[in-house]
C-alpha positions in Angstrom: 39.0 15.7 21.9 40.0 13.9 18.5 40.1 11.0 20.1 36.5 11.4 21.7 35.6 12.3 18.6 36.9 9.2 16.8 34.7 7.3 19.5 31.8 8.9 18.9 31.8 8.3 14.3 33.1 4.4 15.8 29.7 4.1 17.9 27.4 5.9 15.3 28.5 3.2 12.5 28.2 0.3 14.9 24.4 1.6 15.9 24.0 2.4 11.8 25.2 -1.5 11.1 23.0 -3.1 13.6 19.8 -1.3 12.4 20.2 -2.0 9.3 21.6 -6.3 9.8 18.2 -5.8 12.3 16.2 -4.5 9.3 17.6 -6.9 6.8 16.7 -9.9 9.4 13.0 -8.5 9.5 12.9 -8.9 5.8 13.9 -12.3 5.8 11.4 -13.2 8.3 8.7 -11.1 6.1 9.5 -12.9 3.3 9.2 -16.6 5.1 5.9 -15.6 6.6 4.5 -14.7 3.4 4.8 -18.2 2.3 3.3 -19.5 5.4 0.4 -17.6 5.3 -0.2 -18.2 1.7 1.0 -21.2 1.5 -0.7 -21.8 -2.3 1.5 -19.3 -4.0 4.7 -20.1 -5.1 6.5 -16.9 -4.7 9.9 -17.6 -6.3 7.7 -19.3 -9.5 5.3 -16.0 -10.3 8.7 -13.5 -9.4 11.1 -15.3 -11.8 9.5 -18.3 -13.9 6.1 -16.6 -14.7 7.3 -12.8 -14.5 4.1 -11.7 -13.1 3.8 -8.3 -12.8 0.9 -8.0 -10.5 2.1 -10.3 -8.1 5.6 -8.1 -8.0 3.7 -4.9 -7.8 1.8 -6.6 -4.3 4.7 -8.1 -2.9 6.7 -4.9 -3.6 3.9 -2.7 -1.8 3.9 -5.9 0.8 7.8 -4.6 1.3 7.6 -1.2 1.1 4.8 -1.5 4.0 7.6 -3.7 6.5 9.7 -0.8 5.1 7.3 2.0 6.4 6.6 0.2 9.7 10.2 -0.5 10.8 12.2 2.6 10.0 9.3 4.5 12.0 11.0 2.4 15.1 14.2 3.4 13.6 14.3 7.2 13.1 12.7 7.7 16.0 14.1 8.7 19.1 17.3 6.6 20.6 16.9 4.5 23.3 20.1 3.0 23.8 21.1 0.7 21.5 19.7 -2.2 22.9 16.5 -1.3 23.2 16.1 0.2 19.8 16.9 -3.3 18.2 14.3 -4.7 20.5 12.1 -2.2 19.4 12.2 -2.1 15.9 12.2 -6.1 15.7 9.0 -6.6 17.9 7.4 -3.4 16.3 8.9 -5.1 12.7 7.4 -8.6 13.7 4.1 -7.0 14.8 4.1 -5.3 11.2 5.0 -8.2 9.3 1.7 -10.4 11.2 -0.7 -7.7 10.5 0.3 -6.6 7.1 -0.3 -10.0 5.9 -3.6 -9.8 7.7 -4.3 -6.5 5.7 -3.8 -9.1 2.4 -7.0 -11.1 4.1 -8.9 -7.6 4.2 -8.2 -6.7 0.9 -9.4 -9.9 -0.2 -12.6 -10.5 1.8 -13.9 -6.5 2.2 -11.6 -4.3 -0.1 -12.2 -6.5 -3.5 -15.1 -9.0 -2.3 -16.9 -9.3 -5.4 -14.1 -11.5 -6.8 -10.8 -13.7 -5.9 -7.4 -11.2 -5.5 -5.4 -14.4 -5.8 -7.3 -15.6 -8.3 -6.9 -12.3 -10.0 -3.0 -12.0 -9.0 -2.0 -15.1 -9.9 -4.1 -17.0 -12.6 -4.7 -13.7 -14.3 -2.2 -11.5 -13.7 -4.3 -8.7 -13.3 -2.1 -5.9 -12.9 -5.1 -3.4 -11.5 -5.8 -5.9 -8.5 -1.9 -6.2 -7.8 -2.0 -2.2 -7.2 -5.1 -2.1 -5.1 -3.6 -5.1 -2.9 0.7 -3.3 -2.7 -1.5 0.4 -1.9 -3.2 -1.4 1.1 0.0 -2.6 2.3 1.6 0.7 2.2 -1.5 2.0 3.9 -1.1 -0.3 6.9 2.5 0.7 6.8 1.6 4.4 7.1 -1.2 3.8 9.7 1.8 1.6 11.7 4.4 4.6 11.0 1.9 7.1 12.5 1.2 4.7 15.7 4.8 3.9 16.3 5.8 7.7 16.2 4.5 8.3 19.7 6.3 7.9 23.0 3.8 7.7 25.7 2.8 4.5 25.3 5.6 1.9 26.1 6.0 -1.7 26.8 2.8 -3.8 26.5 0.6 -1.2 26.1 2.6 0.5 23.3 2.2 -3.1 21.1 -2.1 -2.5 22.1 -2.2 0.8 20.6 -0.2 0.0 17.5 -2.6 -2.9 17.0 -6.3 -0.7 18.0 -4.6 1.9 15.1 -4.1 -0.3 12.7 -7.9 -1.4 12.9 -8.6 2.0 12.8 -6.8 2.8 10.0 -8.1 -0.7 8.1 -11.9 1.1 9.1 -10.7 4.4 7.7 -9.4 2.4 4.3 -12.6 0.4 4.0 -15.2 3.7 4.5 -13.3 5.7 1.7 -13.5 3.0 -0.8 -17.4 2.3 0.2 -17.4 6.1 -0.7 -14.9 6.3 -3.5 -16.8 3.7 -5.0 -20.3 6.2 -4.5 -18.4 9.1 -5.9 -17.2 7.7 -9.4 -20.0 6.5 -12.1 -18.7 3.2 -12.4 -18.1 0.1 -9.9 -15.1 -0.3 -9.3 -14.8 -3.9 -8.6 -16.1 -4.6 -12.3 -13.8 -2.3 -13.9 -10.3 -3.7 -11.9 -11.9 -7.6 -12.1 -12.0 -6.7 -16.4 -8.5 -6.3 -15.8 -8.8 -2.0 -15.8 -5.4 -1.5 -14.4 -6.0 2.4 -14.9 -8.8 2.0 -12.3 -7.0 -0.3 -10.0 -4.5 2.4 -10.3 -6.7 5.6 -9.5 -8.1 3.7 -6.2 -4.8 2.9 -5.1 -3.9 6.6 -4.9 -7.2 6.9 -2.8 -6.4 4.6 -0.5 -2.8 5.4 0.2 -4.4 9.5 0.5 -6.5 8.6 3.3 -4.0 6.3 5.4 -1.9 9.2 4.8 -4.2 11.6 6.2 -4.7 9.1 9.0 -1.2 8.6 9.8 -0.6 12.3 10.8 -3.6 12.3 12.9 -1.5 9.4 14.8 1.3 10.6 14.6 2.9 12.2 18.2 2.6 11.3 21.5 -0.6 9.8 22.7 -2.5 12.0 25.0 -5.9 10.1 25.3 -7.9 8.1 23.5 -10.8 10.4 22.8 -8.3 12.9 21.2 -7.1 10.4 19.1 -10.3 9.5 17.8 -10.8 13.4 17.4 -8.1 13.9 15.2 -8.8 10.4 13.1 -12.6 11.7 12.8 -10.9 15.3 12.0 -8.6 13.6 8.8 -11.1 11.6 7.9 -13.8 14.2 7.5 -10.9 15.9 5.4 -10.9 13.0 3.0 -13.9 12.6 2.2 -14.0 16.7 1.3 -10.5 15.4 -0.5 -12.2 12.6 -3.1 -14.9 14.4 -4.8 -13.0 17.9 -5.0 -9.5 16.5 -6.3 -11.3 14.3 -8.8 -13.3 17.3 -10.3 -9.9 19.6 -10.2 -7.9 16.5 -12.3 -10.9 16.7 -14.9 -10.7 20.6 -15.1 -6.3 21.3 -14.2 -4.9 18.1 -15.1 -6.2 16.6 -18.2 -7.5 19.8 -19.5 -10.4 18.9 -22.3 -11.1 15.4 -21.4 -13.6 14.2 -18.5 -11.4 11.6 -16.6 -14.3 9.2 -16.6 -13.9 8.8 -20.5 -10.2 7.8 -20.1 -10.4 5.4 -17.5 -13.5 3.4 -18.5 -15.0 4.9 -21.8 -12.5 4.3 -24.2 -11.0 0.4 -25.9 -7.8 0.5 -23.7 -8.2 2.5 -20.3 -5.7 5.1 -19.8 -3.6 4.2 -17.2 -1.4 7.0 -17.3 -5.1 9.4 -16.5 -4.8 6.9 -13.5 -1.7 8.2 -12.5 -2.6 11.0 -12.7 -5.7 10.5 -10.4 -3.9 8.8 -8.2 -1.1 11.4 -7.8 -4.2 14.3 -7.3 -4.9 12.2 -4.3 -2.0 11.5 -2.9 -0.4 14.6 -3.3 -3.3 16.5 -1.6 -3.5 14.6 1.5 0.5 15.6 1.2 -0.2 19.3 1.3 -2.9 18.9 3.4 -0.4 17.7 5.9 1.5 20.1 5.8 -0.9 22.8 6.2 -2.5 21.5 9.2 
């Protein structure tokens, strides 16, 4: 029996070692295809020569969204060791292609009215960085939530992964069309004058809804109507979320100041009201996760 036992600890460490070289390896590879697909950014030179702080806030939230994507493969359940490395690097690889295709969406749709990488990198503009790292965990989220599920395997399992992530890049786009209705200032001008308080605030928004979204996703796949269902269901639950959490931070969390007024109506934003905001957000789609 000690002996069987003494097997067992040997075989769990093996499996523990090779998903985490696996997970390392899916790093490296995240970090190469970075550089190729933006190929004018000098990583290494904004990281250490130029300290940029927004570009290490997106390329941490760039990370932390591989991060979400693969340990989804990883804690779910075993397969054989085998087929869980194969699992979590072509779920990892698909992860790594798409969240650098989220960069392209936060660029074109999410922050249209001006250049992210001009922002990022000429700039340094700290409020973009955050909007641009919270899509990244989003798409990580969205991926955790489509991975979870067993009923899809194979081919078809890679197809659903992909459909949810669109979904869940629809989901982000829709809140910040209505986040952007909901507040009495735009947005885009506000993070583009460098608001970082703002940039900050939104970010909490958008990681709230992919949150919401990645529970809806989150199981085994039953069909695709029910799917869409429960997506429609979170959703709807968002949009409640946005206008009522922002009205409960002016009147529970920053007690005698309008939130408005510290973010935009004041010489130096607040960034820490921002924090605030964006923890509202977040936190609620939290609980309402747990409720459901």
């Amino acid at each position: 029996m000690e002996e069987l036992l003494q097997n067992e600890y040997i075989i769990y460490l093996i499996n523990t070692v090779a998903y985490l070289l696996n997970a390392f390896v899916l790093f490296l590879i995240g970090k190469v295809s970075y550089q190729l697909f933006h190929p004018k950014i000098q990583v290494k030179n904004e990281l250490v020569e130029k300290d940029n702080l927004a570009f290490a806030i997106a390329h941490a939230g760039y990370f932390t969204g591989i991060l979400l994507a693969v340990g989804s493969a990883i804690i779910g359940p075993s397969h054989g060791l085998w087929q869980d490395l194969f699992d979590i690097s072509t779920y990892g690889l698909m992860a790594i292609v798409l969240l650098n295709f989220s960069t392209i969406v936060t660029d074109k749709i999410l922050l249209r009215h001006f250049s992210v990488r001009k922002e990022i990198v000429d700039d340094r503009n700290a409020g973009t960085g955050v909007v641009e790292a919270a899509n990244a965990i989003a798409s990580g989220l969205v991926l955790m939530g489509a991975v979870t599920g067993e009923n899809h395997t194979g081919m078809s399992g890679y197809v659903t992964a992909l459909i949810f992530w669109a979904i869940g890049q629809a989901a982000v786009i829709f809140i910040a069309w209505v986040y952007n209705l909901i507040t009495s200032y735009s947005i885009h001008k506000e993070i583009e004058k460098d608001n970082v308080a703002v940039g900050v605030g939104f970010a909490g928004a958008i990681i709230a809804i992919a949150n919401l979204v990645r529970y809806a996703l989150a199981g085994d796949f039953e069909s695709w109507s029910v799917t869409f269902s429960d997506v429609g269901f979170e959703i709807v639950l968002g949009l409640i979320l946005l206008p009522v959490v922002r009205f409960l931070t002016d009147k529970i969390l920053l007690p005698g100041q309008k939130l408005t007024d510290e973010l935009v109506n004041q010489e130096k934003a607040n960034i820490g009201a921002g924090l605030i905001e964006a923890f509202a957000y977040i936190g609620g789609s939290v609980l309402i996760t747990w409720c459901l």
